[in-house]
N, C-alpha and C positions, 0 to 999 in steps of 0.2 A: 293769111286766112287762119284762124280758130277757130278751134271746135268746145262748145260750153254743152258740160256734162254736170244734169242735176242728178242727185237719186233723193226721192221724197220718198217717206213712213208714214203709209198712211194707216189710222187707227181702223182697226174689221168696223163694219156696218158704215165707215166715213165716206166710201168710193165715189160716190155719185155725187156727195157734198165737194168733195176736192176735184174732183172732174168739173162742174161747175161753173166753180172760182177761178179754177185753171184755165178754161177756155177765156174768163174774164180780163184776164193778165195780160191781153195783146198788148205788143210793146205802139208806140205811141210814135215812139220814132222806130222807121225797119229801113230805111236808109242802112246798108251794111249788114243786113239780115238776108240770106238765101233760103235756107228751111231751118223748121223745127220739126223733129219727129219726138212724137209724144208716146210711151209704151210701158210694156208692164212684159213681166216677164210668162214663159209661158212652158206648160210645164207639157216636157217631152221623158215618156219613159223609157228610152236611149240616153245610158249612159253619154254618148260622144258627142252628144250636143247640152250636158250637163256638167260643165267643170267649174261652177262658178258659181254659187249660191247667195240670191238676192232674197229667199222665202224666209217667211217666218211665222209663228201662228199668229205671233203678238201683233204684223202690219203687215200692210201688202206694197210691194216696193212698186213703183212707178219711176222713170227713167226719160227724162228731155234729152235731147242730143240737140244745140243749136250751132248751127255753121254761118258763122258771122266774119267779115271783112278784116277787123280787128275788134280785139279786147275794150278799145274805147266804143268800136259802136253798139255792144252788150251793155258797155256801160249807160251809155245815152240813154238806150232803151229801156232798161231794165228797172235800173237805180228806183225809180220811184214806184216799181211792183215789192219790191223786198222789204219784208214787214222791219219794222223800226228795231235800230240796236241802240242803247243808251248805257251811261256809265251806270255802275252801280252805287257810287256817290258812299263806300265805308270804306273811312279810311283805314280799317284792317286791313281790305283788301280791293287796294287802288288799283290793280291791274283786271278787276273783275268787269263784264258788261252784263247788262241783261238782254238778252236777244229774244222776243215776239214769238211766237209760235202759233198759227193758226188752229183751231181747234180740231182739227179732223188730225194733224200730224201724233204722230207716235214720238215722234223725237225729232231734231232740227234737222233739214234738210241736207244731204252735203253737195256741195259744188265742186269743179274742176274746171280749169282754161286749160286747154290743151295747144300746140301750135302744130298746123300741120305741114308735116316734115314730104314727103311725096303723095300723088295722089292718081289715082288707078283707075278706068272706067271700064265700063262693059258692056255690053248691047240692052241694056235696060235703061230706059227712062223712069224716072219719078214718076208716080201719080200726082195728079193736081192739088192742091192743098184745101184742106176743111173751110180753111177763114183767112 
């Protein structure tokens, strides 16, 4: 099992445009898909549940967390939601790409696979999921 961690920037006043698009993005194949949780951070003015700073004036971060079977079947899913990456085609600089950015984002998105190493329950179930 893996866990696929987005953090997307989104530009002030874009929220509702990348909420949207985002609910848009349903993967197509979820064969290997268990949940996604979709979230933003939220501001607590106790320090002990702030050690971790995802705020900024300039965007508003938002946070996917998906728990998928394996790394391939994100792949499967996903590969044809993620906007287009292409060479930059000068030969100054051959190791360059241009990577797509949707217009609400602040800057590119970042990603993370993670593998999960143990895994821990507790008398809480899930809610249902949105879609």
């Amino acid at each position: 099992m893996v866990i696929v961690v987005v953090r997307w920037y989104i530009l002030p006043g874009k929220d509702d445009e990348f909420k949207e698009i985002w609910k848009k993005m349903v993967p197509d194949y979820k064969d290997g898909l268990f949940r996604e949780l979709f979230s933003k951070p939220v501001d607590l003015p106790d320090t002990k549940y702030h050690t971790l700073d995802f705020e900024s004036k300039h965007y508003t971060s938002y946070i996917n967390v998906g728990v998928w079977r394996a790394v391939e079947d994100f792949d499967n899913a996903i590969n044809t939601k993620i906007p287009g990456r292409r060479p930059l085609n000068d030969p100054e600089q051959p190791n360059k790409d241009i990577i797509e950015l949707f217009d609400f984002e602040f800057k590119l998105r970042e990603r993370i696979v993670m593998n999960v190493e143990m895994v821990r329950a507790g008398d809480f179930t899930l809610p249902l999921a949105d879609f």
